[in-house]
N, C-alpha and C positions, 0 to 999 in steps of 0.2 A: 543391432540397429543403432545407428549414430544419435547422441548426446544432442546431437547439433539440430537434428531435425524436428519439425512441429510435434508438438505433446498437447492431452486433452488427458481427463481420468477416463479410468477404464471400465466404470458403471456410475450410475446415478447414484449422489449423497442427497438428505435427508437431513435437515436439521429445524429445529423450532426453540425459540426463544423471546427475552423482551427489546425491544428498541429500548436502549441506553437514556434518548432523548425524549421519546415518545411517549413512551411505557405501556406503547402496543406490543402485543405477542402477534409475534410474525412467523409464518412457515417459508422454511426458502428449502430449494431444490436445485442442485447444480447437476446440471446433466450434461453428456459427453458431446461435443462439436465437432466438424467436420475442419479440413485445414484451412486458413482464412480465413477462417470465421471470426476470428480474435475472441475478445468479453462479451457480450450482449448480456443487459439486465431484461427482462419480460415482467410485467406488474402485472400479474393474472388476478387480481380484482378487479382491474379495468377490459372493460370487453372491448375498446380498439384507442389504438394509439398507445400501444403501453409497450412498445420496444423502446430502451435508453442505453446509449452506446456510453460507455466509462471513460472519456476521451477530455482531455484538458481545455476544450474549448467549450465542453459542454457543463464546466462547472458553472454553478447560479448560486452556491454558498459556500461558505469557509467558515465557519461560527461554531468552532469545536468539535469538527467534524468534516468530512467530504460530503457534499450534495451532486449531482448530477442532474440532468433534465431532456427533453427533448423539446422541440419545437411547440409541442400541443403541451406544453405546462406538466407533466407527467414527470415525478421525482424520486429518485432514490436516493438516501443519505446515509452516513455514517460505510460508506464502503469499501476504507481505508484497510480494514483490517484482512476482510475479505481479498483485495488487491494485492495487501504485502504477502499472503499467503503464496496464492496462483505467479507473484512476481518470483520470489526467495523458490519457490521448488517447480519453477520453469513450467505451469503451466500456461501456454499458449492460447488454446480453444477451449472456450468454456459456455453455456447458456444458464443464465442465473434465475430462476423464476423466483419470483416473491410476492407474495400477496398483500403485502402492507408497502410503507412508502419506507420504512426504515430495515435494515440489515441487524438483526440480532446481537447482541453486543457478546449475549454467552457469558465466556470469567472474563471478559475485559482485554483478551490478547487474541494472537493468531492462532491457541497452542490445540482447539478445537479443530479448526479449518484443515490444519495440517495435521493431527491426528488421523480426519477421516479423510484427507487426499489420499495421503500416505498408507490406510488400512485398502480402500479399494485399487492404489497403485495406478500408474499413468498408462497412457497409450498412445505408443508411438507411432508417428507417420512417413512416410517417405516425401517429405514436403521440407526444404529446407528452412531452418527457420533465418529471421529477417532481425537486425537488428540496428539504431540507433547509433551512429561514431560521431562523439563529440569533435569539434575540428579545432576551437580555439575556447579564450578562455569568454564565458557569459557571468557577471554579476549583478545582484541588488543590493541596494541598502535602505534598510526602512527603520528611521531612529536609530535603536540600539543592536536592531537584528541586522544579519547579513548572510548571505545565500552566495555561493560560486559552485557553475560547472565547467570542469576545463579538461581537454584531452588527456587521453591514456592511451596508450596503445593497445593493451590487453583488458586493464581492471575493468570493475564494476564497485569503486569505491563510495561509499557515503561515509565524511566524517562529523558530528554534530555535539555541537555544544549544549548547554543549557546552564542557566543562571538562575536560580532564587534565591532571596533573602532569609528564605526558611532552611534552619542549620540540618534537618534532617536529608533535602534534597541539595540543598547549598550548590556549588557546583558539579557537575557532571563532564565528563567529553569521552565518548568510545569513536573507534573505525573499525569497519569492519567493509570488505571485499564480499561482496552478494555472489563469484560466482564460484570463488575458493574456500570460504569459509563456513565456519559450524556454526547455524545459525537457529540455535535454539533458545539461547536465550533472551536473542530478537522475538523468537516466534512468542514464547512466553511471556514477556513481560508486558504488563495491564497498563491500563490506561489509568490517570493518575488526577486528584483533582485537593487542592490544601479544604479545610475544615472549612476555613471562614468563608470561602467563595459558594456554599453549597444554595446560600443565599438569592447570591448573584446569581446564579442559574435559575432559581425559581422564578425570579423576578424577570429571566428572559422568556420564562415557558421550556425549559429544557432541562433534562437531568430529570427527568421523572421515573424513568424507570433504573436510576442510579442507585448501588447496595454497596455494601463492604463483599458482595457476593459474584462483583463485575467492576470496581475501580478502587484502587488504591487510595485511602482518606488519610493525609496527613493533618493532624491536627499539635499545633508548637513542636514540640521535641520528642512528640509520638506517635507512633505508625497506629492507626485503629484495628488494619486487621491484625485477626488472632493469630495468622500464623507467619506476619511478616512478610519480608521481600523473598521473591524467586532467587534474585541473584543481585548481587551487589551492587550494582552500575543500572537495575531496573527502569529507572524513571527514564534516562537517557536510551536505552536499548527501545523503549516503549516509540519516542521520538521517532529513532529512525524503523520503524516497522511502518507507523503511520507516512514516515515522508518515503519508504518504498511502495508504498501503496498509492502513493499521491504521482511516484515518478513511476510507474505502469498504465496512466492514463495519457501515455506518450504513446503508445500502443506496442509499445515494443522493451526490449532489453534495451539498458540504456549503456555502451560502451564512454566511459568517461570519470573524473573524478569532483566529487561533490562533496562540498565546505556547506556546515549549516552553522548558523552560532544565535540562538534564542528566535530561530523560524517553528513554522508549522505550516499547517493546511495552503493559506494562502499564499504563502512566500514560495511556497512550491509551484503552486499555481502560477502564480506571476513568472517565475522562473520558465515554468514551462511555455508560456507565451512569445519570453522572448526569446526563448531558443529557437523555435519556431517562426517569429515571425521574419528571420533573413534568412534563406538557405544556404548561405555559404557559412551558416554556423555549424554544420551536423550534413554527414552521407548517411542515407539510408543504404545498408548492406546487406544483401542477400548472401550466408553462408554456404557453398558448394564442396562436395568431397568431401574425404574418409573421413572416419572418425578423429577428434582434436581433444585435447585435454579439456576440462571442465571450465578451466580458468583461460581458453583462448592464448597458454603464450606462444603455442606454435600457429600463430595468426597470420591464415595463407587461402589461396586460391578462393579469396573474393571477389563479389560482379558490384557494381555498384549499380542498384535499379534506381536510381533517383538524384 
């Protein structure tokens, strides 16, 4: 069965944990979808109006996290990690249930998510999958951050920066190719917060259900947890998990390459509006025929639906 065509898992996962922000204990259940169907979240503590589609026009917050909504006020947040997950090992169809308003943080990375896609294994369809072609170059600038997406012909590149004055994080820059590369120490690496902001957060009402057991606590010139970084480059790899989770609310694989330098949640967001809002910035592509290598470079006998 072709690489190329729609994927869904191939039984229902089962996970429970705390909202990172909330410091609700949530049960979420991902169960297998039919083709087309894209993401769907279901809030099964509310008895109606609790479907929220994960789509970049549906975001209502960016404040250290992804939020989502639908029409009737009905919200899901933090579901970045969840997204980089289904984005990075090409699930397509998915139905998200969850009976709180926030997505379990877990250890603070994807390396849960993709654990148990990866134990119950995908399932493939005979439905071509559709993807996103960047056509030209889209940027932002907001003060000292900066955001660009601009054609490729084959990639799936994300490359991001990060800047802090604290010597432990200090500067960072990785790239990595989402459809060629080993992406684990994306999937792995936690979400990250300095000592002295943990304040700051209280004083927004968020971070409550925050531990050295689900985020990285740097405080001056030392790391809190006991057993250190996953991997060298963490803090930055963490970056771009959240910003591929942020760039799968496109609804699609996104063909093109992307420049971040001190972005996050919202500059994504923004990003993704205005690619969006002209059509002759992006072809939506419908992939047809045999099998193609993983990385698209023998990129051939596409229809263009849109």
């Amino acid at each position: 069965m072709s690489i190329l065509t729609q994927k869904t898992i191939s039984k229902s996962i089962s996970l429970r944990g705390i909202g990172v922000h909330s410091g609700r204990i949530a049960k979420l259940k991902i169960i297998p979808a039919s083709p087309n169907t894209g993401i769907v979240f279901k809030r099964i503590d509310l008895k109606k109006n609790n479907i929220i589609i994960p789509n970049y026009s549906n975001v209502t917050d960016t404040t250290l996290c992804t939020t989502v909504s639908n029409e009737f006020g009905a919200k899901v947040s933090t579901i970045e990690h969840l997204m980089g997950a289904f984005y990075g090992l090409g699930v397509d169809n998915a139905i998200v249930e969850i009976d709180s308003q926030e997505v379990p943080i877990l250890d603070g990375s994807a390396k849960l998510f993709v654990e148990c896609i990866k134990n119950v294994g995908l399932k493939f369809s005979d439905q071509p999958i559709k993807i996103i072609k960047i056509n030209k170059n889209i940027s932002l600038e907001e003060s000292d951050k900066h955001i660009s997406l601009d054609k490729s012909n084959v990639a799936g590149d994300i490359e991001f920066e990060i800047r802090y004055k604290n010597k432990i994080i200090n500067i960072q820059k990785n790239k990595i190719n989402v459809f060629e590369d080993d992406l684990t120490n994306i999937f792995n690496s936690r979400t990250f917060c300095l000592y002295e902001d943990i304040e700051k957060l209280k004083k927004l009402d968020l971070g409550k259900g925050g531990s050295l057991d689900n985020a990285i606590v740097v405080k001056n010139d030392e790391i809190l947890n006991k057993n250190g970084l996953r991997n060298t480059l963490e803090f930055v790899n963490h970056k771009i998990l959240d910003c591929m989770g942020d760039l799968f609310l496109s609804g699609y694989k996104i063909i093109g390459s992307l420049k971040c330098s001190q972005g996050g949640h919202k500059l994504t967001n923004e990003l993704l509006k205005k690619v969006f809002e002209d059509r002759s910035n992006y072809s939506l592509i419908e992939i047809k025929g045999k099998e193609l290598p993983h990385n698209f470079a023998n990129f051939y006998n596409l229809r263009s639906i849109a």
